[in-house]
Structures are given as C-alpha cells and as structure tokens.
C-alpha positions as CSV (number, residue, x, y, z in Angstrom):
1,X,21.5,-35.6,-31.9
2,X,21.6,-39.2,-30.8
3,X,19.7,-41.8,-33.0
4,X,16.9,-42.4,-30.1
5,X,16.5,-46.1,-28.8
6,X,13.5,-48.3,-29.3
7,X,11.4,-47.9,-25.9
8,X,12.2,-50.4,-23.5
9,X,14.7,-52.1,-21.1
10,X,18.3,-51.9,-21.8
11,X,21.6,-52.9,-19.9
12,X,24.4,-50.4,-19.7
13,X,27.4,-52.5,-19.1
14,X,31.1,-50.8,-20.1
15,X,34.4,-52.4,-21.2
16,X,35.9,-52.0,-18.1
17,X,35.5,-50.5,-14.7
18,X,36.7,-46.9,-15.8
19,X,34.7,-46.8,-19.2
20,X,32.3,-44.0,-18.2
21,X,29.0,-46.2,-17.9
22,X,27.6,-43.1,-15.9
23,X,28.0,-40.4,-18.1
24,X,27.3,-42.1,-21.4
25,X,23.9,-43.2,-19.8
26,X,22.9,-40.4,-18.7
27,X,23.9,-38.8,-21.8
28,X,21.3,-41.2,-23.7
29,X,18.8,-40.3,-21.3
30,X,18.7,-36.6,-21.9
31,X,18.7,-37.0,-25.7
32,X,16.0,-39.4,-25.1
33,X,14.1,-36.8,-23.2
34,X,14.8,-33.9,-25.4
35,X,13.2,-36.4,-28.0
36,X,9.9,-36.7,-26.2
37,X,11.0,-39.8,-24.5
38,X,9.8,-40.5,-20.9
39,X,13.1,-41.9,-19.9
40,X,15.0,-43.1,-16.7
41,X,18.0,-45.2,-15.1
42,X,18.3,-47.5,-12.6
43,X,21.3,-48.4,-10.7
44,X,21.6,-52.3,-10.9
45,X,23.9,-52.3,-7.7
46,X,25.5,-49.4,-5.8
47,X,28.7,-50.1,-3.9
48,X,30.5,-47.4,-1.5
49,X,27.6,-46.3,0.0
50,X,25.2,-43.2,-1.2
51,X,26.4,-39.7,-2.0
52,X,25.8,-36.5,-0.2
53,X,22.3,-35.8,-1.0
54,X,21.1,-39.7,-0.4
55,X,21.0,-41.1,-2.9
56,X,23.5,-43.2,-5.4
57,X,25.8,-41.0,-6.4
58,X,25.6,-42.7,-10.0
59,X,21.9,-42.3,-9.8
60,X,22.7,-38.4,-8.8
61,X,25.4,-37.7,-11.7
62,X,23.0,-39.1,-14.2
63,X,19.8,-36.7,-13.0
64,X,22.5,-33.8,-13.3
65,X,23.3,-34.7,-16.9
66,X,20.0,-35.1,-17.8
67,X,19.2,-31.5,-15.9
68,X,16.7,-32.4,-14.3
69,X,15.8,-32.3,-9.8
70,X,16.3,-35.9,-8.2
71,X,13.0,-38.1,-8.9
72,X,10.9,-39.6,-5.9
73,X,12.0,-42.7,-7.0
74,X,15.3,-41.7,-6.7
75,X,14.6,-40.5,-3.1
76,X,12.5,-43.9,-2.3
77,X,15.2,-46.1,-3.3
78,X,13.1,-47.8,-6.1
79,X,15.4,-46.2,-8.7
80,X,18.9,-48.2,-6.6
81,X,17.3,-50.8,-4.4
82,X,20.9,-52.5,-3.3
83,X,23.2,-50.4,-1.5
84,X,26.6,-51.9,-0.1
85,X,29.1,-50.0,1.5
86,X,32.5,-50.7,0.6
87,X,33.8,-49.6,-2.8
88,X,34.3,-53.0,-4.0
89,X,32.6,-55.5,-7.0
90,X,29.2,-56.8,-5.8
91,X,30.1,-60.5,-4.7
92,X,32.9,-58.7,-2.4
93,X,31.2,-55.7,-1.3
94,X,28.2,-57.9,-0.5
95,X,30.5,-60.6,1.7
96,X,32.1,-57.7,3.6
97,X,28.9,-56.3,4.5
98,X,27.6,-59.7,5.1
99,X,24.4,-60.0,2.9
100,X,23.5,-61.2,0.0
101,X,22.5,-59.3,-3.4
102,X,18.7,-59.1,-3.4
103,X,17.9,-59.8,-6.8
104,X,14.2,-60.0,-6.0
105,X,14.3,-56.3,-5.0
106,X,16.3,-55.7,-8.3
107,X,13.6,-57.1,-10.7
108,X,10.7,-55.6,-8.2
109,X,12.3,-52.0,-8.7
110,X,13.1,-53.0,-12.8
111,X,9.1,-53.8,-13.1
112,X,7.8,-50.3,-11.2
113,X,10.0,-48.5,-13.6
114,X,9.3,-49.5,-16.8
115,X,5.6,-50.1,-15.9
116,X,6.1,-46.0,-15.8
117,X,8.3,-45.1,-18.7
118,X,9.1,-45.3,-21.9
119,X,13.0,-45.9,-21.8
120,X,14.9,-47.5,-18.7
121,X,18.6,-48.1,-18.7
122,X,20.0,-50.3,-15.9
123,X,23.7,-49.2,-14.8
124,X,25.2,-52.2,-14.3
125,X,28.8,-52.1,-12.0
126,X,31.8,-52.2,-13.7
127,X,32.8,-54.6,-16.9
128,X,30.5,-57.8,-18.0
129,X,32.4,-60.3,-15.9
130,X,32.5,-58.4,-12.7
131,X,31.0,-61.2,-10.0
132,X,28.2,-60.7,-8.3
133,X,28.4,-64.1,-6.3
134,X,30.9,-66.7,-6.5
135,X,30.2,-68.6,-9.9
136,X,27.7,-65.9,-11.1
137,X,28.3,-62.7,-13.0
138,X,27.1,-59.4,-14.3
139,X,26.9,-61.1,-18.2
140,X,25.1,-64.0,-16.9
141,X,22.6,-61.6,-15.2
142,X,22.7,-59.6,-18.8
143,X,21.9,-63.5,-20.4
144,X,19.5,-64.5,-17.9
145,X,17.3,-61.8,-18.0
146,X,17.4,-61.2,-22.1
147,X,18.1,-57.1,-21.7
148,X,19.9,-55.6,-25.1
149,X,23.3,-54.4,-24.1
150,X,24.7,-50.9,-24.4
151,X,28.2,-51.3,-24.4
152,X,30.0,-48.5,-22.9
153,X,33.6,-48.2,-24.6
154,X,36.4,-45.1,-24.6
155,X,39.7,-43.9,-26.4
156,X,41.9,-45.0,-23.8
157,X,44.9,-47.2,-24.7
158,X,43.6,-51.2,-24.4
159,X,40.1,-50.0,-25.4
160,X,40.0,-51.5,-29.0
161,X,41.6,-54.8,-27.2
162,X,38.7,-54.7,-24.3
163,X,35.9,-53.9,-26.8
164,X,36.3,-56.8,-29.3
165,X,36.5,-59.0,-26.2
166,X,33.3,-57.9,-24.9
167,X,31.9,-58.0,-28.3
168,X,33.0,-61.7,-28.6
169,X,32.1,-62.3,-25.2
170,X,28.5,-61.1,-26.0
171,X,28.1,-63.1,-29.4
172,X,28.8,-66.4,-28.1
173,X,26.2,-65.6,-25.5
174,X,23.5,-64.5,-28.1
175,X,23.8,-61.2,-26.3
176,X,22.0,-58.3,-28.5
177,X,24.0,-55.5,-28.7
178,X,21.7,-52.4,-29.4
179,X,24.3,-49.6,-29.4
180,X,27.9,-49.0,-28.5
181,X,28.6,-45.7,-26.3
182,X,31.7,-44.1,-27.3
183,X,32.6,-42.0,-24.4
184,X,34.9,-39.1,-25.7
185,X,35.7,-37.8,-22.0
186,X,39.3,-39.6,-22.6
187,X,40.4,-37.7,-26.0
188,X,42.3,-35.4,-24.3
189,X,44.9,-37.3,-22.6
190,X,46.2,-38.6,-26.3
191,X,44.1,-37.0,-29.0
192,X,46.0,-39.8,-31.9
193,X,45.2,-42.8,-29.9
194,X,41.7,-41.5,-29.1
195,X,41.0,-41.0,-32.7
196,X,41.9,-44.0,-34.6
197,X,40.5,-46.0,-31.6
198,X,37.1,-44.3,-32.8
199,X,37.6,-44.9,-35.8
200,X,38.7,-48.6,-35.6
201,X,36.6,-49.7,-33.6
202,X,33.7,-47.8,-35.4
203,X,34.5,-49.6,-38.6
204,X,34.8,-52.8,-36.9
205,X,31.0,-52.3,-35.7
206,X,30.4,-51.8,-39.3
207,X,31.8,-54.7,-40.9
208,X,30.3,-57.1,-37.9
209,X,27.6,-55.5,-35.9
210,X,26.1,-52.9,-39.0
211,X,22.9,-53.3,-37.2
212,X,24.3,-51.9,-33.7
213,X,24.2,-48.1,-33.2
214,X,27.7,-46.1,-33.0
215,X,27.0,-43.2,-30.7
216,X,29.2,-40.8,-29.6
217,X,29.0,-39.2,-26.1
218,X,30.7,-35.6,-26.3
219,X,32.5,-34.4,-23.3
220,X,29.8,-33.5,-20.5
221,X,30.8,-29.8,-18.3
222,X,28.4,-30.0,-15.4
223,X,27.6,-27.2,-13.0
C-alpha cells in the first residue's frame, strides 16, 4: 500500500515527456481513496484536444484507474480548464491555436478543488522545463506557486541520467520534493536495466532526499 500523502496540493511533473505522469497519478489517487482520502487531479494544461467522452483524456485515464464514473467537475471543465488543440508543449500549442495560457482560470479551477478535497494533484505537461510562454516554464510555474513536487521517473534507459537532473534542477530552486513515482510500466522492455535503475536511483533518494517518499507504481491492466 502506498505511504498516503499529507492532504494538500501537489504538482505531478515527470522526467520526461514519456515518464507516465498519468498513470502514476492516478495510481496515488486511488490508494489515497482506498485510504479514506477525498482525493482528485487536475489537469494543469491539456494539449491535442479532449478524448472521446469530452473530457481530457488524461483527466479520463486517471478516473479509470482510480475506478471510479467521470466527476461533474470533470464534465464542467473545472477539473482541465485549458484546452489547446494541437499535440504540442503549451507555449506552442497555445501560438498555433492563437491564445494565450489562462493562468487565471488555472488558479480559479486549483482554488474550487482543493476548497473541496482533501488531496489534489495537478498533472502538469511533460518534463519541468517544458515552456509554457517564451521565457517562462512549467518549473518556474512549480517555483512560483510553492506546490511540493511529485516527480514522476521510469526504468527506461537515460532515466537515472534525467532524474538526478531534475533533482538538481529542483534543489537549486528550493523545490520540495514530497515523493518520487517510480512507474514500473517500462520493466518489461529490459527487466536488468529496469532493476538496477530502481535500485540506483532509490538509494540515491536515500543518501540525498531520505526525507522524500520512494513509491512504486505497479503495472496498471485497465478494462
């Protein structure tokens, strides 16, 4: 059973775009629930448009891991306020469909939600340094706002390489990171590497972050 977060805000942000942000937070959010948690997401920016039943497909996968019906809030919008869409990082996605990134709308939907429950994780989109305008990015947002991070983080080949720069990248920013999310969807394509990248990277945490949570996410089978 995952160790269950303090209540609050958190930002899920992942060591690359491929990292499994997704999965891993709505993984968190059912063990939260099945804790007694009253737990959500939000989807910081969707880009590619909605999914077939309206909504952001990110915002969909994660109410199907934690098995429960879409929320109102999902329906509503609140839950992904910003919609762009081309498949694309914010500041591009945003220039193509030629609007900005309404931030406002953002922290609006952010203050509903956790006004209402116990535990909200914000999806960010892709890596920490993805742009969201030109000279602005998704870490500076992370900074700026003061959310603990939950760094999302895989056994892919590179992954140790991308997580310590994260890390670092987070440290000299006085970023807190509250828990690393090691997604285990990977460990099937190399098994070795997938292992001692868990294991590295786990006793790295331990020697500089003992105060972070290690948590595993298991391989999710969805109906």
């Amino acid at each position: 059973m995952v160790t269950l977060l303090d209540s609050g805000v958190y930002f899920v942000s992942g060591i690359d775009t491929d990292a499994g942000k997704s999965y891993a937070t709505g993984y968190v959010l059912r063990e939260a629930m099945r804790q007694g948690v009253k737990a959500v997401s939000q989807k910081f920016i969707q880009t590619g448009g909605l999914g077939n039943r309206g909504v952001s497909i990110d915002i969909d996968l994660h109410r199907r891991i934690m098995e429960i019906p879409l929320l109102e809030e999902d329906k509503n919008g609140i839950t992904c306020p910003v919609v762009f869409s081309y498949p694309a990082s914010p500041h591009l996605a945003a220039a193509i469909d030629g609007k900005p990134i309404d931030f406002a709308a953002i922290e609006q939907s952010t203050e509903w939600l956790k006004n209402r429950y116990d535990l909200l994780l914000i999806e960010g989109a892709g890596g920490l340094h993805v742009p969201l305008m030109e000279n602005y990015t998704t870490i500076d947002y992370i900074q700026d706002k003061g959310y603990p991070l939950l760094l999302t983080t895989s056994g892919k080949l590179g992954s140790i390489n991308h997580t310590l720069l994260s890390i670092e990248a987070c440290r000299s920013r006085n970023i807190p990171i509250a828990a690393l999310l090691y997604n285990e969807y990977f460990a099937a394509q190399d098994e070795i590497i997938n292992r001692d990248t868990r294991e590295y990277i786990k006793h790295y945490m331990e020697q500089n972050l003992p105060d972070c949570k290690f948590i595993i996410v298991p391989t999710l089978r969805l109906n």
